[in-house]
MDTraj code that builds the backbone (N, CA, C; nanometers):
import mdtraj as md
import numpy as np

residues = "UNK UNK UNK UNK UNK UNK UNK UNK UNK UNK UNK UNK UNK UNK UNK UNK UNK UNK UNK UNK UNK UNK UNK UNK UNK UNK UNK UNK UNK UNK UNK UNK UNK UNK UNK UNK UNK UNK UNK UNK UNK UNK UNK UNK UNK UNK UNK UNK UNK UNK UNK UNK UNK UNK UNK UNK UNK UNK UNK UNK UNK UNK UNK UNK UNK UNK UNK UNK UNK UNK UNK UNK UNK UNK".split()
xyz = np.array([
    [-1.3194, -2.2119, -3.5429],
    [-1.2139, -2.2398, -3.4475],
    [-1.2502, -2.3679, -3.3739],
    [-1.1153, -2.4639, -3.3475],
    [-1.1850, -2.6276, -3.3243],
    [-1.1249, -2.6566, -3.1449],
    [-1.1389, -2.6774, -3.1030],
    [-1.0863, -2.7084, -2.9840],
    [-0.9479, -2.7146, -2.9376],
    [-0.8980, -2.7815, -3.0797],
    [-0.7609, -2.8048, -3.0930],
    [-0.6642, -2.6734, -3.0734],
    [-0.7489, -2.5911, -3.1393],
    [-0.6821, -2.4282, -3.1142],
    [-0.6966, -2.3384, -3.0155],
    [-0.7895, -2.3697, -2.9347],
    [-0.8427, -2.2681, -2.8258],
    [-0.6791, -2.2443, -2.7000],
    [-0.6369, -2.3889, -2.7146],
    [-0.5067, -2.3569, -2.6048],
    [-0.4048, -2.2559, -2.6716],
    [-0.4380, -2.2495, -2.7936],
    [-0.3089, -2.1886, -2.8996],
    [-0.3584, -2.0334, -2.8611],
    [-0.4992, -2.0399, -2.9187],
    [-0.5483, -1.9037, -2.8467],
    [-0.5070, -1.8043, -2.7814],
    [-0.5894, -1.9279, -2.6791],
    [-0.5679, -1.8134, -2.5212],
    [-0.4192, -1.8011, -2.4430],
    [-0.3405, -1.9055, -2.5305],
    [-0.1937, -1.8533, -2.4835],
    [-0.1473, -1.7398, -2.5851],
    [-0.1682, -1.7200, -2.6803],
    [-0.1050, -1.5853, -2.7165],
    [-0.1975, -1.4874, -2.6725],
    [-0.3342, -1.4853, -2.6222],
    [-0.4237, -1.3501, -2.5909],
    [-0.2902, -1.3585, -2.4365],
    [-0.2704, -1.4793, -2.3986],
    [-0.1946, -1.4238, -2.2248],
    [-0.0927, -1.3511, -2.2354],
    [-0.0161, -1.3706, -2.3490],
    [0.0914, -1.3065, -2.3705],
    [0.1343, -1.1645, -2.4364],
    [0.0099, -1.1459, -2.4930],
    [-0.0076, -1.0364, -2.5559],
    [-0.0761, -0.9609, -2.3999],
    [-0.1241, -0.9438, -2.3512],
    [-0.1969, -0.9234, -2.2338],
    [-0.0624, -0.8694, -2.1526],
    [0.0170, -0.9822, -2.0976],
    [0.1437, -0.9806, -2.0446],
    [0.2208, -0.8909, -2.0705],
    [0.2362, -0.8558, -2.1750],
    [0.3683, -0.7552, -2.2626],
    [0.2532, -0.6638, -2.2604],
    [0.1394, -0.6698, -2.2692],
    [0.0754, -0.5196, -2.2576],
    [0.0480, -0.4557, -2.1332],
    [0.0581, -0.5579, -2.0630],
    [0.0468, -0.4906, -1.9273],
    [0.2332, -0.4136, -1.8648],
    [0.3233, -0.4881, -1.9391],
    [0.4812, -0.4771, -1.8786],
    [0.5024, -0.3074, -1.9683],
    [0.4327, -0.3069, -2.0756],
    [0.4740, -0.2054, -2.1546],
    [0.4211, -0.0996, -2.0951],
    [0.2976, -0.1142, -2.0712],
    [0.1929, -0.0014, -1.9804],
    [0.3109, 0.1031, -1.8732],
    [0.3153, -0.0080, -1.7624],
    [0.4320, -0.0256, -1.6429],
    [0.5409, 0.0849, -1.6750],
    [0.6213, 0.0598, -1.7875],
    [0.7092, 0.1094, -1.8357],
    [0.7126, 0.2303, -1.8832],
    [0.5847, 0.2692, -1.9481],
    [0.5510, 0.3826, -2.0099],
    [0.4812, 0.5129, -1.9367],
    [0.4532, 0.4118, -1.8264],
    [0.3455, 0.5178, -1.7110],
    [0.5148, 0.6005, -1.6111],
    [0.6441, 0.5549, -1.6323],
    [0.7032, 0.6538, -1.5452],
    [0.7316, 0.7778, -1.6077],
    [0.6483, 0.7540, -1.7903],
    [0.6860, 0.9269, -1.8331],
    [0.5506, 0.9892, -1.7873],
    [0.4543, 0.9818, -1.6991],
    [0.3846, 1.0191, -1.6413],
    [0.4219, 1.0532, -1.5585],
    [0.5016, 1.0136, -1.4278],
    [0.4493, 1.0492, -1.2984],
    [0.6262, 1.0476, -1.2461],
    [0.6373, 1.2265, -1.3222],
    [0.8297, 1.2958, -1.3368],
    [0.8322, 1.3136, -1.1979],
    [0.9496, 1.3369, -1.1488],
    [0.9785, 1.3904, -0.9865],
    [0.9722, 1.5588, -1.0126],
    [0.9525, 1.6174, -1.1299],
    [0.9921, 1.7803, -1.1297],
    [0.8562, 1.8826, -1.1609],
    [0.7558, 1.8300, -1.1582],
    [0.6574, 1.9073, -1.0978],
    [0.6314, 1.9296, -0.9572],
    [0.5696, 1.8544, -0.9044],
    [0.5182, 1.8872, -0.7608],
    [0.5803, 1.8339, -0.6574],
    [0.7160, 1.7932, -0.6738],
    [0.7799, 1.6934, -0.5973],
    [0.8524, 1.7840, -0.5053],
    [0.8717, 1.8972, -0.5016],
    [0.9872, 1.9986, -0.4325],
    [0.8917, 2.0824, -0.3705],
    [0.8054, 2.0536, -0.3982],
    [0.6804, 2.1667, -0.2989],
    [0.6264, 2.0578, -0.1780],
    [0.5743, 1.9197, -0.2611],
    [0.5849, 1.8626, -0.1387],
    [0.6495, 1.8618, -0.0544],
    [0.7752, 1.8591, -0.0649],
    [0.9046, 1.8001, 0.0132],
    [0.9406, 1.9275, 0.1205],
    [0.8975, 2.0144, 0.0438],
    [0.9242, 2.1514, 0.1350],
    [0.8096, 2.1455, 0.2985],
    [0.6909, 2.0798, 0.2119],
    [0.5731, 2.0580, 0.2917],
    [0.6334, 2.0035, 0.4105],
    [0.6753, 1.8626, 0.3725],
    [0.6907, 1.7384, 0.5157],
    [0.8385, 1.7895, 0.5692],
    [0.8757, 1.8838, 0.5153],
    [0.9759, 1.9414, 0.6197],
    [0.9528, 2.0345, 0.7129],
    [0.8797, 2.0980, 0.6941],
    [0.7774, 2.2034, 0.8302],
    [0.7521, 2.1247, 0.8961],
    [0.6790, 1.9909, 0.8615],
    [0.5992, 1.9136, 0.9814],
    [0.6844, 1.8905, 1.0886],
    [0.6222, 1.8996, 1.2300],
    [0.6965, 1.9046, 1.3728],
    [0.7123, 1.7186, 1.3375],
    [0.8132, 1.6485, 1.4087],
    [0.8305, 1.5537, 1.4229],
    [0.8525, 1.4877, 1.5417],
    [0.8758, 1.5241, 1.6439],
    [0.8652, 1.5023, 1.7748],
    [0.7327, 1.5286, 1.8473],
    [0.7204, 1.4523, 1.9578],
    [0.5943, 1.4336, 1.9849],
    [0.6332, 1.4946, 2.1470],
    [0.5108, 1.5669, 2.1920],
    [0.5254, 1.6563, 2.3238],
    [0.5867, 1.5668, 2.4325],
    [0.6390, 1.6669, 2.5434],
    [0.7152, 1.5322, 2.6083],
    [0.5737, 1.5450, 2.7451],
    [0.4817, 1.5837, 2.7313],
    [0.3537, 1.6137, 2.8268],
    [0.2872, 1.5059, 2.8460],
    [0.2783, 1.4296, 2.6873],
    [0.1983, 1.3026, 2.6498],
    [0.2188, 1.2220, 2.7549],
    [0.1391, 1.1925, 2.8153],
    [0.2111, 1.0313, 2.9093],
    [0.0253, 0.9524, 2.8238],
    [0.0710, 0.7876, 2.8175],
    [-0.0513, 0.6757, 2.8445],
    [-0.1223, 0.6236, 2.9597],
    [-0.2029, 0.6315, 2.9317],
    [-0.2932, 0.5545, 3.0897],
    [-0.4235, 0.5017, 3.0351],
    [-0.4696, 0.3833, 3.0880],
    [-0.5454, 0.2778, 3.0718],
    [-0.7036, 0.3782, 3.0925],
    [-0.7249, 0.3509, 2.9572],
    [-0.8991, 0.4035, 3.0468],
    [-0.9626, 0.3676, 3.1100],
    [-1.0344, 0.4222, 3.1513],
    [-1.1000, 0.4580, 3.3057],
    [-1.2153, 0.3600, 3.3406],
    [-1.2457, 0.3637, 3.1982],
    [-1.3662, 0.2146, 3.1826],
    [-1.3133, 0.0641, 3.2035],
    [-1.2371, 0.0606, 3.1649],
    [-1.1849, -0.1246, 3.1539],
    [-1.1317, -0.1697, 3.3295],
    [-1.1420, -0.3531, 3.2945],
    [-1.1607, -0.3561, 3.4731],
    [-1.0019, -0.4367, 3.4329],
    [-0.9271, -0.4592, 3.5807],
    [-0.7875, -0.4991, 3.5225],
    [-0.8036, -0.6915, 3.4855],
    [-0.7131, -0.7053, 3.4342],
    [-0.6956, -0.8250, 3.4022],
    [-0.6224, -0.9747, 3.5083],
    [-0.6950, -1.0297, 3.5496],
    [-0.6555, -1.1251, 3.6294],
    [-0.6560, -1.3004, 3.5795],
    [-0.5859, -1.3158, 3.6464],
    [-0.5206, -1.4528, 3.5918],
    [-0.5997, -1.5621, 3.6455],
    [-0.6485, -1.5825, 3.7696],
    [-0.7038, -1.6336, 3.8001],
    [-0.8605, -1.6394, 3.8086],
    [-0.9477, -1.7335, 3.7053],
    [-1.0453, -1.7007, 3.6842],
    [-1.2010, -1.7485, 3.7669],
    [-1.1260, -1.8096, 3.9049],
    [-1.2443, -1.8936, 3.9755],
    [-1.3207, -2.0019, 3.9489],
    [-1.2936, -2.0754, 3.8137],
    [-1.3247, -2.1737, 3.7690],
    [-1.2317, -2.3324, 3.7944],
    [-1.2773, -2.4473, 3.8464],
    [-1.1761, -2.5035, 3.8363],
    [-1.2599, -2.6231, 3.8046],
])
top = md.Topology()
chain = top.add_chain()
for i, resn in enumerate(residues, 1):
    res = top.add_residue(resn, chain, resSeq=i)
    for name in ("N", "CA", "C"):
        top.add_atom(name, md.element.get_by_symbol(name[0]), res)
traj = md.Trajectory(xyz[None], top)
């Protein structure tokens, strides 16, 4: 193999590569059906509570000092 060919090459290994990777893609959604485990999940994240307590309040911890603008440097 002479130099002259190496571009000839490695453009059909890209392309073959390419279409093997698009075919892969294509072939992996008869893998992964919605009708096994998909309705048990779904049953799952519908129990989950979705609202959040109305008790919660935020407040700054207790450690940090507040933030001032003016830094005494001039």
């Amino acid at each position: 193999m002479g130099v002259k060919q190496t571009t000839d090459v490695l453009e059909k290994g890209t392309w073959v590569f390419a279409s093997l990777i698009g075919l892969l893609c294509i072939v992996s959604v008869l893998f992964f059906s919605n009708s096994a485990g998909s309705s048990n999940d779904n049953n799952m994240l519908k129990d989950l509570p979705t609202s959040a307590p109305a008790s919660q309040q935020r407040s700054a911890p207790s450690g940090t000092l507040p933030l001032s603008t003016d830094s005494g440097k001039k």
